[in-house]
C-alpha positions as CSV (number, residue, x, y, z in Angstrom):
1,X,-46.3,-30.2,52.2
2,X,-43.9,-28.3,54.7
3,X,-41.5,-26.2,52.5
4,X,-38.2,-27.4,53.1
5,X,-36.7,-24.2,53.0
6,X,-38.7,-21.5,55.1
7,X,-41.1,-24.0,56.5
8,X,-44.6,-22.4,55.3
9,X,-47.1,-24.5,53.9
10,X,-46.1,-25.2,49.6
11,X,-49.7,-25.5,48.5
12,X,-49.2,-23.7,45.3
13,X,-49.7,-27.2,42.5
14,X,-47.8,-26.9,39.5
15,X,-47.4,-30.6,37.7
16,X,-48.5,-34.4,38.4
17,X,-47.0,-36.8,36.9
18,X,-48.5,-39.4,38.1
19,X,-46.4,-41.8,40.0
20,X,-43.0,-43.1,38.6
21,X,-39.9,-45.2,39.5
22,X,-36.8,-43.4,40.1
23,X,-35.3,-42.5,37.0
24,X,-31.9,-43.8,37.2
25,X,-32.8,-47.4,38.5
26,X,-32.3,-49.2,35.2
27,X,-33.4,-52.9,35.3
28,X,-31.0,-56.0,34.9
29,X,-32.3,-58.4,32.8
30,X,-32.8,-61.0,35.4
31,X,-35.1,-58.5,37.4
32,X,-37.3,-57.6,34.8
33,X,-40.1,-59.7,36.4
34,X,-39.6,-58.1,39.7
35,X,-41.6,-55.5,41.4
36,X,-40.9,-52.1,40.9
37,X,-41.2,-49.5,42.9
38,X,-43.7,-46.3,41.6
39,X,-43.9,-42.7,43.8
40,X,-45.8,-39.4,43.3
41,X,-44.2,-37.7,41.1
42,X,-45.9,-34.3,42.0
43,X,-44.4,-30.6,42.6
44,X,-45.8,-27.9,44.6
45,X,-44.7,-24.4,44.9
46,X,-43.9,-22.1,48.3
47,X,-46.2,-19.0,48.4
48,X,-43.3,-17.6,50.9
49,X,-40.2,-18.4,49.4
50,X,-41.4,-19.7,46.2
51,X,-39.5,-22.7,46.4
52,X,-40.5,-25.5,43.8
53,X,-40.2,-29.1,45.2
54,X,-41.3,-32.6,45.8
55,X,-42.2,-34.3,48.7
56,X,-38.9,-36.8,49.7
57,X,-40.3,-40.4,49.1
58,X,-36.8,-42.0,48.6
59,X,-33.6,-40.7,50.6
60,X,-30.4,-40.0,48.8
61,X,-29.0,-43.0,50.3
62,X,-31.4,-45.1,48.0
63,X,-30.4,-42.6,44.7
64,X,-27.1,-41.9,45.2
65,X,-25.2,-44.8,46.8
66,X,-24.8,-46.3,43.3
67,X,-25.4,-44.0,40.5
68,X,-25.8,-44.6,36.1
69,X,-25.2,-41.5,35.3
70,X,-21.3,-40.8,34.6
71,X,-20.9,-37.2,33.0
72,X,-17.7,-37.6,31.2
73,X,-19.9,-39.6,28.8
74,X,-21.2,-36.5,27.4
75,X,-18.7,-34.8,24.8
76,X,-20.2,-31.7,25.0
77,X,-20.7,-31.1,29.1
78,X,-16.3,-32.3,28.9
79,X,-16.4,-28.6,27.0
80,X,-18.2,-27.1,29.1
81,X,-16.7,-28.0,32.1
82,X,-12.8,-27.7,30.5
83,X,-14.1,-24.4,29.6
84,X,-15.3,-23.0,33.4
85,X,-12.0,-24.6,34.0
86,X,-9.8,-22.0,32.6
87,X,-12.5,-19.8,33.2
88,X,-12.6,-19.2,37.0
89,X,-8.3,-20.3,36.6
90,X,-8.2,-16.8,34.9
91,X,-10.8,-15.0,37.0
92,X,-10.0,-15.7,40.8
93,X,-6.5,-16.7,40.5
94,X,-6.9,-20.5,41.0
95,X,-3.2,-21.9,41.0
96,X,-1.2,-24.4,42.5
97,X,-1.3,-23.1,45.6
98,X,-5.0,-23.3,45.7
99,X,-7.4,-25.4,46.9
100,X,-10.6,-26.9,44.8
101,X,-13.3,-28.5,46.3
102,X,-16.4,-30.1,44.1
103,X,-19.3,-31.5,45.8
104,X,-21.1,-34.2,43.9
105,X,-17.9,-34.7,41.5
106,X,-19.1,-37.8,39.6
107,X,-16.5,-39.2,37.8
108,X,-13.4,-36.3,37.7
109,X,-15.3,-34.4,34.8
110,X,-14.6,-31.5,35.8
111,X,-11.7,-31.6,38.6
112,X,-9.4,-33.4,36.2
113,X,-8.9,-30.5,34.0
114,X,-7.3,-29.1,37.4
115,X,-5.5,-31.7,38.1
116,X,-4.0,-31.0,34.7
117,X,-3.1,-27.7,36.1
118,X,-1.4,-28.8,39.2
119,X,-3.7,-27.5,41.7
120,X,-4.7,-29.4,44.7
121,X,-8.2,-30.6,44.5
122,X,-11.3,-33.0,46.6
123,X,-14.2,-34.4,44.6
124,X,-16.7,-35.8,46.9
125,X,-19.1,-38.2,45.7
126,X,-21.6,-40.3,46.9
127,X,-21.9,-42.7,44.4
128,X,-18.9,-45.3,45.2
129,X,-18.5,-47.1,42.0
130,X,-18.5,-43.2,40.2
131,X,-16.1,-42.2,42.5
132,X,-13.5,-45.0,41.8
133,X,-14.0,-43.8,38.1
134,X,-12.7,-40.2,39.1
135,X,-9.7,-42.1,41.2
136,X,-9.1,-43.9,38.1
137,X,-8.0,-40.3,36.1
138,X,-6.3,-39.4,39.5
139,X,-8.7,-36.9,41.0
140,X,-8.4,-37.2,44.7
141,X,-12.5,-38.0,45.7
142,X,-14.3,-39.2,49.4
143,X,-17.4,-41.1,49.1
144,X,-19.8,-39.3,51.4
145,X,-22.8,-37.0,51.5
146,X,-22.1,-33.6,52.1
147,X,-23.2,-31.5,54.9
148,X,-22.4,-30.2,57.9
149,X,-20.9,-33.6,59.4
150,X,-18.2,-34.0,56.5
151,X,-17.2,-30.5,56.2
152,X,-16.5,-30.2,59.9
153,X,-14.4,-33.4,59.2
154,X,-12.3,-32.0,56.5
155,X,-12.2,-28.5,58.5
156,X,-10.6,-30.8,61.2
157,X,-8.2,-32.3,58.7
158,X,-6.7,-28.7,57.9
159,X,-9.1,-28.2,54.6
160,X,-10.1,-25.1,53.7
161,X,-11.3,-24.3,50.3
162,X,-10.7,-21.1,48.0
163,X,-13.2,-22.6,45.4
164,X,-16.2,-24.9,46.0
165,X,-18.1,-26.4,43.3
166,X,-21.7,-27.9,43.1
167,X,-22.7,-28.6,39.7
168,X,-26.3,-29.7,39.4
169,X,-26.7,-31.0,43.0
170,X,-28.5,-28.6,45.0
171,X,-31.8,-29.9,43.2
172,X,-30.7,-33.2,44.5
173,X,-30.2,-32.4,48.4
174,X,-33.3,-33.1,50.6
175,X,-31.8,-31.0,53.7
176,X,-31.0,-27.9,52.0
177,X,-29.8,-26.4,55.0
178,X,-27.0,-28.8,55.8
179,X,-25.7,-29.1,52.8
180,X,-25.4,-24.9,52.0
181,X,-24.5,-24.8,55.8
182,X,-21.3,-27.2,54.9
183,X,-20.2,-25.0,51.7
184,X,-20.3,-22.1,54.2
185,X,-18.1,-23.7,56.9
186,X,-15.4,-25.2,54.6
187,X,-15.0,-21.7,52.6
188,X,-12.2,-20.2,52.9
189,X,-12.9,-16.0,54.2
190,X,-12.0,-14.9,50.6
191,X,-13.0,-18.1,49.0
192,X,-15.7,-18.6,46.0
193,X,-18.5,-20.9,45.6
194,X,-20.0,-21.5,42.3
195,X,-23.1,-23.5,42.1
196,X,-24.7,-24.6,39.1
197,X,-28.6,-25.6,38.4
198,X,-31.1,-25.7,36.2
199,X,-33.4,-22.7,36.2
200,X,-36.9,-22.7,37.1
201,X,-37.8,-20.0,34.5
202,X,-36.5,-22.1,31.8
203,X,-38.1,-25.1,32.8
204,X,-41.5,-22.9,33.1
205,X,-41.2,-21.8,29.5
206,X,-39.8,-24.5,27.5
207,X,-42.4,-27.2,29.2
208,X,-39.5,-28.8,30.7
209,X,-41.3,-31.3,33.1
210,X,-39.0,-34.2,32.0
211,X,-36.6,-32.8,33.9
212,X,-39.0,-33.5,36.9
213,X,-37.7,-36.9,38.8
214,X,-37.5,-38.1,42.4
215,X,-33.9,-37.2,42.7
216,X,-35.1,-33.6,42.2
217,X,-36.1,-32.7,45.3
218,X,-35.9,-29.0,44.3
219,X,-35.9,-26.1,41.8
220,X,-35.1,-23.1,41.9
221,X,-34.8,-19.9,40.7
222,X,-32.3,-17.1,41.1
223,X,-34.8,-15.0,43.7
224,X,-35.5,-18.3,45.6
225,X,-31.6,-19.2,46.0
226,X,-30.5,-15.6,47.6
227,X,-33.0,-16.6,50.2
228,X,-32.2,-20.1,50.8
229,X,-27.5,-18.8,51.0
230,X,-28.2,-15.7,53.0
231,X,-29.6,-17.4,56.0
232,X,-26.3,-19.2,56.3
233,X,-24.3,-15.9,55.7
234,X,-23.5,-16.5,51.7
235,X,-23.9,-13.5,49.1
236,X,-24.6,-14.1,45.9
237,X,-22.0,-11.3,44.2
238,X,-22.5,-12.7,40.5
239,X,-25.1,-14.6,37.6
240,X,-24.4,-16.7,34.4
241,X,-27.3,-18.0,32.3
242,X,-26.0,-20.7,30.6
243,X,-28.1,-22.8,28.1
244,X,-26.4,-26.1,29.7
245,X,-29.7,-28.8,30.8
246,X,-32.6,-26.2,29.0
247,X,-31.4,-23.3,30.6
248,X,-29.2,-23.1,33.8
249,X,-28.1,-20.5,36.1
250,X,-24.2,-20.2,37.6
251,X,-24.1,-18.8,40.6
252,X,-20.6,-16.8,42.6
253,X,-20.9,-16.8,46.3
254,X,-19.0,-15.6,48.5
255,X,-19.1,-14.7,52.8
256,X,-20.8,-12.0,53.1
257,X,-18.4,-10.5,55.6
258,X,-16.1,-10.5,52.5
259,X,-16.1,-7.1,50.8
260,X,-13.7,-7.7,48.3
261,X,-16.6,-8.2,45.6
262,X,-19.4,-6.2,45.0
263,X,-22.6,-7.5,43.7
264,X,-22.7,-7.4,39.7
265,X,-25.9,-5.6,37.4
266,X,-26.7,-9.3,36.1
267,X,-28.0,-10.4,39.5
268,X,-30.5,-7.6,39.4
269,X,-31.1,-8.1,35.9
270,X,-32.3,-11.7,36.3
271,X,-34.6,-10.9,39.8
272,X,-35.9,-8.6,37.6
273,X,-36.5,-11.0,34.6
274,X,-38.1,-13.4,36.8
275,X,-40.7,-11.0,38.8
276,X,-41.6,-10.0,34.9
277,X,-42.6,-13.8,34.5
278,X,-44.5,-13.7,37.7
279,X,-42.2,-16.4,39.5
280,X,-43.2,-14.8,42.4
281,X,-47.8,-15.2,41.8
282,X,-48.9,-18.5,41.3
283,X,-50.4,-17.5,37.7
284,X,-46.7,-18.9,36.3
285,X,-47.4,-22.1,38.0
286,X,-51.0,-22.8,37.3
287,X,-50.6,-22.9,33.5
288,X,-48.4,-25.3,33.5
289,X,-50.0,-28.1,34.0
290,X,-52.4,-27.7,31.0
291,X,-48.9,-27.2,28.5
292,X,-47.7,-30.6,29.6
293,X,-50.7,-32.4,28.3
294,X,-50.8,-31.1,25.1
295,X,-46.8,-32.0,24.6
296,X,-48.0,-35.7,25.8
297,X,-50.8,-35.8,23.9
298,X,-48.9,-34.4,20.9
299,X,-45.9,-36.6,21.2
300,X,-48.1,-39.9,21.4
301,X,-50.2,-38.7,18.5
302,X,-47.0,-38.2,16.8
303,X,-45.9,-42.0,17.5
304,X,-49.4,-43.5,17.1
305,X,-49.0,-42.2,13.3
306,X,-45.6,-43.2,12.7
307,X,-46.4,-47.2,13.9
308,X,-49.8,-46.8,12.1
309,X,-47.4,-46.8,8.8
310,X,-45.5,-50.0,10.2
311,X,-42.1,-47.3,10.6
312,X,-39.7,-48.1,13.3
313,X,-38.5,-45.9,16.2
314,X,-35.2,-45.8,18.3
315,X,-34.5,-44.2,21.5
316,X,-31.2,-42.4,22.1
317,X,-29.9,-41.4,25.4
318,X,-30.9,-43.2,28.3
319,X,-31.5,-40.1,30.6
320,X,-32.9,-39.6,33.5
321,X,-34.9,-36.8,31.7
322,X,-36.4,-39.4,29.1
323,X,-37.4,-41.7,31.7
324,X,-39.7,-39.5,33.2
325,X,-41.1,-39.0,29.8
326,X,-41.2,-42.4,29.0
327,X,-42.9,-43.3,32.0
328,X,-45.8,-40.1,32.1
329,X,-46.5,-40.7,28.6
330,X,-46.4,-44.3,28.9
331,X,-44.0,-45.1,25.8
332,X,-42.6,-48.5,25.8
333,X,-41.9,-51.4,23.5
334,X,-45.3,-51.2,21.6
335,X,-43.4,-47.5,20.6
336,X,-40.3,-47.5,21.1
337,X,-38.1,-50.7,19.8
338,X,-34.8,-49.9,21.9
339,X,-32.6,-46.8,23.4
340,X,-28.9,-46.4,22.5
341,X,-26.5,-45.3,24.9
342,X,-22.6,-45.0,25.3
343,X,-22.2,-45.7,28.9
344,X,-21.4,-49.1,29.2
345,X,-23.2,-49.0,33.0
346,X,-26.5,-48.4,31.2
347,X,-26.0,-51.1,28.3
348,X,-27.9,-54.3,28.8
349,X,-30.0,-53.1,31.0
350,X,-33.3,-52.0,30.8
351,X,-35.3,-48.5,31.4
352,X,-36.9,-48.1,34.5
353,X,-40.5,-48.6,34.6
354,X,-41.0,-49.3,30.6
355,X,-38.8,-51.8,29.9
356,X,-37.4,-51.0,26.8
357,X,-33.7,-52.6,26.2
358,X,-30.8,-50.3,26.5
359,X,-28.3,-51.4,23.8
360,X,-25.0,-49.9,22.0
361,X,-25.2,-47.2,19.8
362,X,-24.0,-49.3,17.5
363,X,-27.4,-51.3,16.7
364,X,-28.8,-48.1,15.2
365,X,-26.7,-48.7,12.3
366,X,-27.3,-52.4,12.6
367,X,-30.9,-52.0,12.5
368,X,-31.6,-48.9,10.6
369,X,-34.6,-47.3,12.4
370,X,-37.0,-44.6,10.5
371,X,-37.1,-42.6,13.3
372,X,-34.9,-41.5,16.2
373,X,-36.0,-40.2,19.6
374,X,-34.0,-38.2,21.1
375,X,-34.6,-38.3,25.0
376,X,-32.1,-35.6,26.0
377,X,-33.3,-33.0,24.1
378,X,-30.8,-30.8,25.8
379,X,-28.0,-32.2,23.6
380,X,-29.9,-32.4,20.7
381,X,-26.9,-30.8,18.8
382,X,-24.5,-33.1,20.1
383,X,-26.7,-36.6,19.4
384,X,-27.3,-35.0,16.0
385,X,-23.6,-34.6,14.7
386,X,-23.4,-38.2,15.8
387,X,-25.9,-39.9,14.0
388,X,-25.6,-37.8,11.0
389,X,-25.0,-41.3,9.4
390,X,-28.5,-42.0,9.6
391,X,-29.2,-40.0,6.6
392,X,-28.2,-42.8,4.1
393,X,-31.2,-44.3,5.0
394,X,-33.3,-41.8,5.2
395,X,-34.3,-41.6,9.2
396,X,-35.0,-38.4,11.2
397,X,-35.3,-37.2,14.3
398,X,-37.8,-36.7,16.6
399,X,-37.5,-33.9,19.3
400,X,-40.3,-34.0,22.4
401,X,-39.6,-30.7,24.4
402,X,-40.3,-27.8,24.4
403,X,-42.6,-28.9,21.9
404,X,-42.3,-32.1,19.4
405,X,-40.5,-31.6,16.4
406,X,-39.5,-33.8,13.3
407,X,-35.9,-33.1,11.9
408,X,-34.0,-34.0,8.6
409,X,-30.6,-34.2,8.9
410,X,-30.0,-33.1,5.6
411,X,-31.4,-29.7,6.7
412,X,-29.2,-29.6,10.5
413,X,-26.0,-27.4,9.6
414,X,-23.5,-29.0,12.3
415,X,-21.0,-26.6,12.5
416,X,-23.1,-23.9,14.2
């Protein structure tokens, strides 16, 4: 595999999966007899630039041009977006007389708390029936893919941004060059980028690989990103680790040319924290492999038990996360009876792959399971506090990553 951001050879192997469908291509029921599509689900790692990545087997086109997920259906990333919000308002003087630009905007999550603000804002989304959600809460947004081509159309159209966004998309662009070349030509000279992704370190320690799926073309860590935005003239000048998705890095850009920011202790302090993990020796990689078995093995062991003693089993959260899961560990209806979700998209349909229904949150009270899976684990707080209910009956939950765990709700203390 050519490396697809220096252009060595990435021969370094860190995970199969085996092969998969894409993890956001839920099943109507009148295609549930239909073929499937299944693709390697395989990453290998850059010896040069240390780039993580898959081999592009679907284009974004076949993703992204109509998309289940819709963010604003998570309480919890609402808060954390309202909260970068006022955030980055306060920090680089983001005003009415400013102009916000977010790349792969979904639904208005995030730009709407702007909009609140009165400052001019763009989402641009690919996804067209996401974007007419954003439209809906009056966020401006252009159904496109970003790169070059569009940014030299908005340049053209007088648009020049003093803040650009990308939240959790620069794992989810094939031409990584384009797309960072496009932030670069539609900053303003004292504008800001802030990019947001999940963080290869994390992913490495907490056995993550659920997070692995065909619309990841990418991963990176913090070493591996300075690389990819200096060869298109872009500095990174500042670092948050934030525990959103496992573990996630925010990134501040800027033009280099711009000197109006220096370069913060925390960007050192996390190269430094990732050379101690040996991101950059293919000992962090090879190990890896080995740690997802064992969560597979455990997790099924774990399942095998609880059907052996005729106990029932929900699904909650129909990620794209927890269909990679479902699919690698082969879990379907024989396990797992159905998966609740809010998002009225997802609702009806069926997961990708395994088949299991996706129905309203609602039947979990209806039907009382023993036992609830939670398939994002990253918002395991946040699924908790809503199914606290399920105590009157006497169900728990059942975490997978970074290791499987069985929890009461009568010992979770929700106000932490």
């Amino acid at each position: 595999m050519k490396c697809r951001n220096c252009g060595a050879i990435a021969e370094i192997p860190m995970v199969d999966l085996g092969m998969s469908p894409l993890c956001e291509s839920f099943v109507p029921r009148d295609r549930l007899d239909a073929p499937e599509t299944f693709l390697p689900l395989r990453v290998q790692v850059c010896g040069q630039c240390w780039l993580a990545q898959l081999e592009q087997y679907a284009s974004p086109h076949e993703i992204f041009s109509e998309y289940a997920y819709f963010s604003s259906f998570s309480d919890s990333w609402l808060t954390h977006a309202r909260s970068y919000v006022e955030d980055v308002s306060r920090r680089f003087e983001i005003g009415p007389d400013s102009m916000v630009v977010e790349v792969a905007s979904n639904d208005g999550y995030l730009l709407r708390w702007f909009v609140e603000r009165q400052v001019p804002v763009l989402g641009i989304e690919p996804a067209a029936n996401v974007a007419a959600a954003a439209v809906e809460l009056g966020v401006p947004t252009e159904v496109g893919f970003f790169g070059r081509e569009l940014a030299s159309a908005l340049c053209d159209r007088g648009i020049s941004a003093d803040l650009m966004i990308g939240n959790n998309v620069l794992a989810q662009v094939p031409d990584l060059h384009d797309f960072v070349a496009g932030f670069a030509a539609l900053l303003a000279p004292d504008g800001v980028i802030t990019l947001e992704f999940p963080h290869l370190l994390r992913l490495l320690e907490g056995n993550q690989f659920d997070t692995i799926y065909h619309e990841h073309f990418s991963y990176f860590s913090l070493s591996t990103g300075i690389d990819l935005f200096s060869r298109h003239g872009l500095e990174v000048f500042d670092v948050e680790e934030l525990p959103t998705h496992g573990g996630s890095l925010r990134v501040f850009l800027h033009h280099m040319e711009d000197v109006s920011r220096r370069p913060t202790d925390r960007v050192d302090a996390v190269i430094a924290t990732e050379k101690e993990a040996a991101l950059l020796d293919p000992s962090a990689y090879l190990d890896f492999s080995r740690r997802v078995e064992e969560v597979k093995r455990s997790l099924l062991s774990e399942l095998i038990s609880i059907r052996g003693r005729g106990e029932t089993i929900a699904g909650y959260g129909a990620a794209g996360k927890g269909n990679t899961l479902l699919n690698y560990c082969g879990i379907r209806t024989d396990f797992v009876d159905f998966v609740a979700d809010r998002n009225p998209y997802k609702i009806g349909r069926f997961t990708p792959g395994t088949h299991i229904p996706i129905l309203d949150p609602d039947e979990i009270a209806k039907r009382r399971p023993d036992h609830i899976l939670i398939l994002p684990w990253n918002l395991e707080k946040e699924i908790t506090a809503q199914l606290d209910y399920v105590a009157e009956w006497g169900a728990d939950f059942i975490v997978p990553i970074p290791q499987v765990r069985r929890i009461s709700p009568a010992t979770i203390r929700f106000d932490e």
